[in-house]
C-alpha atoms as one frame of an Amber mdcrd trajectory, in Angstrom:
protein
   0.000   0.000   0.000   1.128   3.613  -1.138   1.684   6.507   1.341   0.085
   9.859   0.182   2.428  12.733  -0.050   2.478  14.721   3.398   0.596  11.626
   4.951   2.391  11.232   8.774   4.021   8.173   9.293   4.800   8.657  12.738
   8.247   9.669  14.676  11.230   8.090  12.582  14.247   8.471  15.024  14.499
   7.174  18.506  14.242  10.367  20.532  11.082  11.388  18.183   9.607   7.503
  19.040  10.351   8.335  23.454   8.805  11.418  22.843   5.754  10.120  21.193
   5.223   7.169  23.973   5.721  10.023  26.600   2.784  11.552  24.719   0.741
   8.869  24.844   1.314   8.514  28.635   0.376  11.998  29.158  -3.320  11.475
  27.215  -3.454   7.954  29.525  -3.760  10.602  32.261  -7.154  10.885  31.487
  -8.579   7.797  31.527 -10.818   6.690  34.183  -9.484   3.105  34.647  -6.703
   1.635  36.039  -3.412   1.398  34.281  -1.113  -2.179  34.141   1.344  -0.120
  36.545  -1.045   0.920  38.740  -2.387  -0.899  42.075  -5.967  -0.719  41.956
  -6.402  -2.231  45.242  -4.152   0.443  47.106  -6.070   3.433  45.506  -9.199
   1.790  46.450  -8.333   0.958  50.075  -7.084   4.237  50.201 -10.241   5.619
  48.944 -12.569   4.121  51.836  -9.963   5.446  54.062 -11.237   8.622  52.576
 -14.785   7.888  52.750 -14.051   6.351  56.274 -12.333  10.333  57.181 -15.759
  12.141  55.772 -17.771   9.774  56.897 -19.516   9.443  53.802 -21.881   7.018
  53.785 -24.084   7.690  51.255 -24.193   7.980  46.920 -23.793  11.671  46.995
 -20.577  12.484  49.478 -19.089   8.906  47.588 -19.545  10.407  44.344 -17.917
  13.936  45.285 -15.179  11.744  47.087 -14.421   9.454  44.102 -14.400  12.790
  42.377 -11.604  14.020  44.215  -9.791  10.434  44.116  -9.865  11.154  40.454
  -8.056  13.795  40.227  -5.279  13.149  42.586  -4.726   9.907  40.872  -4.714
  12.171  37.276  -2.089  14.164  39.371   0.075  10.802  40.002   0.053   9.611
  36.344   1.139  13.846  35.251   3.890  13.758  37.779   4.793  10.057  36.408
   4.295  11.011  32.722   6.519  13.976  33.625   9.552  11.792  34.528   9.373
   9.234  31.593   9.614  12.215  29.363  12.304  13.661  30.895  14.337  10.625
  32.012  13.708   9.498  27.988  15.196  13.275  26.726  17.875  12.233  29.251
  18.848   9.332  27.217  18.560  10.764  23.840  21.416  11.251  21.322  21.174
  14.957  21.622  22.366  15.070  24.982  25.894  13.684  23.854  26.709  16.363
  21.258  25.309  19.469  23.687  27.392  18.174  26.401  30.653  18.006  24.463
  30.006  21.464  22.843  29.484  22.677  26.410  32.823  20.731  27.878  35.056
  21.807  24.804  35.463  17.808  23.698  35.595  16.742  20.141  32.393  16.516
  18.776  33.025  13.933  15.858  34.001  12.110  19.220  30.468  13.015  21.255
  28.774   9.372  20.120  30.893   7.649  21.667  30.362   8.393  25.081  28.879
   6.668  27.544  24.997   7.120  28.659  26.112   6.933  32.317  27.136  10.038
  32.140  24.274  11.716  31.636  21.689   9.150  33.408  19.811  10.277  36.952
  21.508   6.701  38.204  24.761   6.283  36.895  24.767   2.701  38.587  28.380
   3.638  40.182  30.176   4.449  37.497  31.158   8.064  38.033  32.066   6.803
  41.536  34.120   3.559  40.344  35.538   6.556  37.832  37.092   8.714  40.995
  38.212   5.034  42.751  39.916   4.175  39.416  41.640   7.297  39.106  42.962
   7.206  42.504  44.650   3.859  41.664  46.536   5.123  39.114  47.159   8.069
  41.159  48.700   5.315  43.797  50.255   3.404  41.087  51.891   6.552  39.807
  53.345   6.959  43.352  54.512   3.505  44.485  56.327   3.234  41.181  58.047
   6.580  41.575  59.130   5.922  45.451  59.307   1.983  45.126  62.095   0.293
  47.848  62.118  -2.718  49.422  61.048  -0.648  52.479  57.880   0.214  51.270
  56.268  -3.532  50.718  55.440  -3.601  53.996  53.175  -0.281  54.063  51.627
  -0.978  51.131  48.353  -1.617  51.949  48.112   0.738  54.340  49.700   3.468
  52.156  48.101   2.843  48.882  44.550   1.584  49.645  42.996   1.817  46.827
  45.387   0.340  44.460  45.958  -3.016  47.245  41.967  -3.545  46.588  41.922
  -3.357  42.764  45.428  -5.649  42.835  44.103  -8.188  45.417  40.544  -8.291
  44.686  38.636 -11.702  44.385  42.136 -13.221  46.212  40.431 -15.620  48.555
  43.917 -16.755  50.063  45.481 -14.303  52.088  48.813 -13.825  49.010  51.551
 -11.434  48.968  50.646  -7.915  47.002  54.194  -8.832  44.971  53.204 -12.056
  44.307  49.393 -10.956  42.722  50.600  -8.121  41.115  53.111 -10.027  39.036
  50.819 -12.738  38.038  48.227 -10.545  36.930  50.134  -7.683  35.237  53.439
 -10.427  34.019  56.331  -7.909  33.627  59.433  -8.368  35.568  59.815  -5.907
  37.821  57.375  -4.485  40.257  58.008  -1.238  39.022  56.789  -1.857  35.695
  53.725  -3.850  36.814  52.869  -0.874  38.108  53.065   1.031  34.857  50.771
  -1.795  33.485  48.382  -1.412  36.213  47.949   2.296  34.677  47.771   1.621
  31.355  45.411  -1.564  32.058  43.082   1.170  33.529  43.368   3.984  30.667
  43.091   1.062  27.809  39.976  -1.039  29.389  38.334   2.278  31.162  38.941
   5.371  28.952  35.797   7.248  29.454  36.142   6.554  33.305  39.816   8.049
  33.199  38.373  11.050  31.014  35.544  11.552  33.483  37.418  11.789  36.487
  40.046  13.889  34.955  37.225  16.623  35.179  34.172  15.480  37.014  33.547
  18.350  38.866  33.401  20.337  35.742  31.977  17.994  34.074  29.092  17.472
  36.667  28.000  21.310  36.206  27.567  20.748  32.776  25.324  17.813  32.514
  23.048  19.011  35.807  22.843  22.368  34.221  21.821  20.386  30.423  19.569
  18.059  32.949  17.982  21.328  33.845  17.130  22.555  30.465  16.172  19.972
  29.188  13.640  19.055  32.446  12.511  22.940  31.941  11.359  21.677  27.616
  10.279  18.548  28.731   7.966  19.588  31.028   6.210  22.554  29.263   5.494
  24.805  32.394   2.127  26.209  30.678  -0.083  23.064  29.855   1.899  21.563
  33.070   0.455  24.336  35.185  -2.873  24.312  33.242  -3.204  20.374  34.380
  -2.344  21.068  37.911  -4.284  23.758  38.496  -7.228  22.641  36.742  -7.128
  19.276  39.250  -6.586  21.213  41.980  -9.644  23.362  41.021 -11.972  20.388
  40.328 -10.998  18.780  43.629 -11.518  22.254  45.740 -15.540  22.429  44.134
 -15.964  19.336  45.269 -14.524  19.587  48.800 -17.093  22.717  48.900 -19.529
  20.701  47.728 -19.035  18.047  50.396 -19.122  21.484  52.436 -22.017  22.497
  51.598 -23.847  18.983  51.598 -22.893  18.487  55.577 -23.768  22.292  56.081
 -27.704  21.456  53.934 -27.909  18.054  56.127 -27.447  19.958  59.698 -29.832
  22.618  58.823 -32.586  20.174  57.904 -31.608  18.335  60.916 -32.296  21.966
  63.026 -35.195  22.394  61.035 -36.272  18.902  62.035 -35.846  19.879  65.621
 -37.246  22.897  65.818 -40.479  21.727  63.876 -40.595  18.992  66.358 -40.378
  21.494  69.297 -42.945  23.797  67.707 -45.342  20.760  67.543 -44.816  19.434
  71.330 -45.502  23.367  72.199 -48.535  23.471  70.247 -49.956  20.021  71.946
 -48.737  21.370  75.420 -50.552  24.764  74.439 -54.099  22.882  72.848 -53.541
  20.928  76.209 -53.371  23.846  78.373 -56.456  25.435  76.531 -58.804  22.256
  76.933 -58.036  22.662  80.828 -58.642  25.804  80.429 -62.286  25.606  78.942
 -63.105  22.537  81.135 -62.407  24.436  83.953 -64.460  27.629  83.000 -67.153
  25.202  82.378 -67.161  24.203  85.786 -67.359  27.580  87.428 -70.364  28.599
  85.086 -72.380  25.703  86.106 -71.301  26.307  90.191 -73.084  30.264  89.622
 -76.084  28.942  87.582 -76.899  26.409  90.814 -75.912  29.306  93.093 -78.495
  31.642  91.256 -81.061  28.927  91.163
């Protein structure tokens, strides 16, 4: 089948393809039932908690209630919409080549770097980057001030650099010994050189990192921020919040003014139910009233007679 000239055929590239499920998350926003991700069961105990709170026993307070359940859910799926998007623009190509413009790195280059440095969790690599580079720092040092003297302190001098040697030894083994067998040069001086280069040749964008991560930090939060800033699209953002905000305040005034309606008919109630004992007690008082008058015109007409 043909496609007509200027007839959409939806996003091409990746970023365009995250952007357009983000979009479709957003419109899910609005849907009255539950999503795959979503517990059902927790939003509805969590609703008779609600209805437990207001005491709302009957249709009309539910329906206001459920109303207002509604809309904070709608809230949930905005703020979780929200973070796709942005964690997706996070993980876009575009973010590579903005980033090395901003750093002053080669940009035929920008590809190749890794995504870990510009995820929200980095799984430990810009950490294990700082611990890498102070092995070679340690490295650097040992082999410049290496004696005899020094085995001894090793561990306790160069930390870092007696982990990455002796990690995974499950026998207690000499630093010397380890070193030699896993680097195989001659001297311990130039196992240490090996140790360096094994570091820059098998983790080169680690090395680069920590060679500026401060620096390089600043950039990518302050890209993270721009980028957060387009993603979210402060005007229909605000427009969403504040229209579920406004929705849920009419009906808290409406559950308002449904308590306020119910205790006025119940002092209506009352005070119609006081008005009729004081009319009985008054009718009461009237009849006594009469009989009594009765009694004292019939005591004159025998007097008279």
């Amino acid at each position: 089948m043909s496609i007509k000239q200027g007839q959409s055929t939806g996003p091409k590239t990746v970023e365009g393809k995250a952007v357009s499920s983000k979009n479709a998350q957003t419109h899910a926003i609005f849907t009255k039932e539950y999503l795959p991700w979503e517990d059902g069961k927790a939003h509805q105990q969590a609703f008779e908690k609600m209805c437990a709170h207001y005491r709302a026993h009957d249709p009309v307070r539910q329906g206001l209630l459920r109303s207002i359940a509604q809309d904070q859910l709608m809230e949930e799926r905005l703020a979780r919409a929200l973070r796709a998007k942005i964690e997706g623009m996070l993980q876009s190509e575009r973010i590579k080549m903005s980033f090395a413009q901003e750093a002053g790195l080669p940009l035929h280059g920008a590809h190749l770097l890794p995504m870990w440095y510009f995820a929200l969790q980095d799984d430990g690599n810009k950490e294990y980057a700082l611990y890498l580079s102070r092995v070679q720092e340690q490295a650097a040092s040992l082999k410049q001030q290496y004696s005899d003297a020094i085995v001894p302190v090793i561990e306790q001098k160069f930390p870092d650099l007696y982990d990455f040697v002796m990690h995974g030894q499950l026998v207690k083994t000499s630093f010397l010994t380890v070193l030699g067998q896993r680097f195989k040069q001659s001297m311990p001086t130039l196992n240490l050189a090996a140790v360096i280069n094994h570091i820059s040749e098998k983790y080169p964008h680690h090395v680069d990192w920590a060679a500026d991560a401060l620096r390089y930090q600043i950039i990518i939060d302050g890209l993270h921020a721009q980028m957060e800033l387009e993603a979210m699209d402060l005007d229909k953002t605000s427009r969403y919040i504040t229209m579920f905000q406004n929705r849920r305040l009419k009906n808290l005034q409406a559950l308002a003014a449904q308590d306020m309606h119910e205790r006025q008919l119940q002092v209506f109630a009352k005070e119609s139910a006081q008005s009729a004992q004081l009319d009985t007690h008054s009718h009461a008082i009237l009849e006594l009233d009469g009989v009594s008058e009765n009694q004292d015109m019939q005591k004159l007409d025998a007097l008279v007679a």
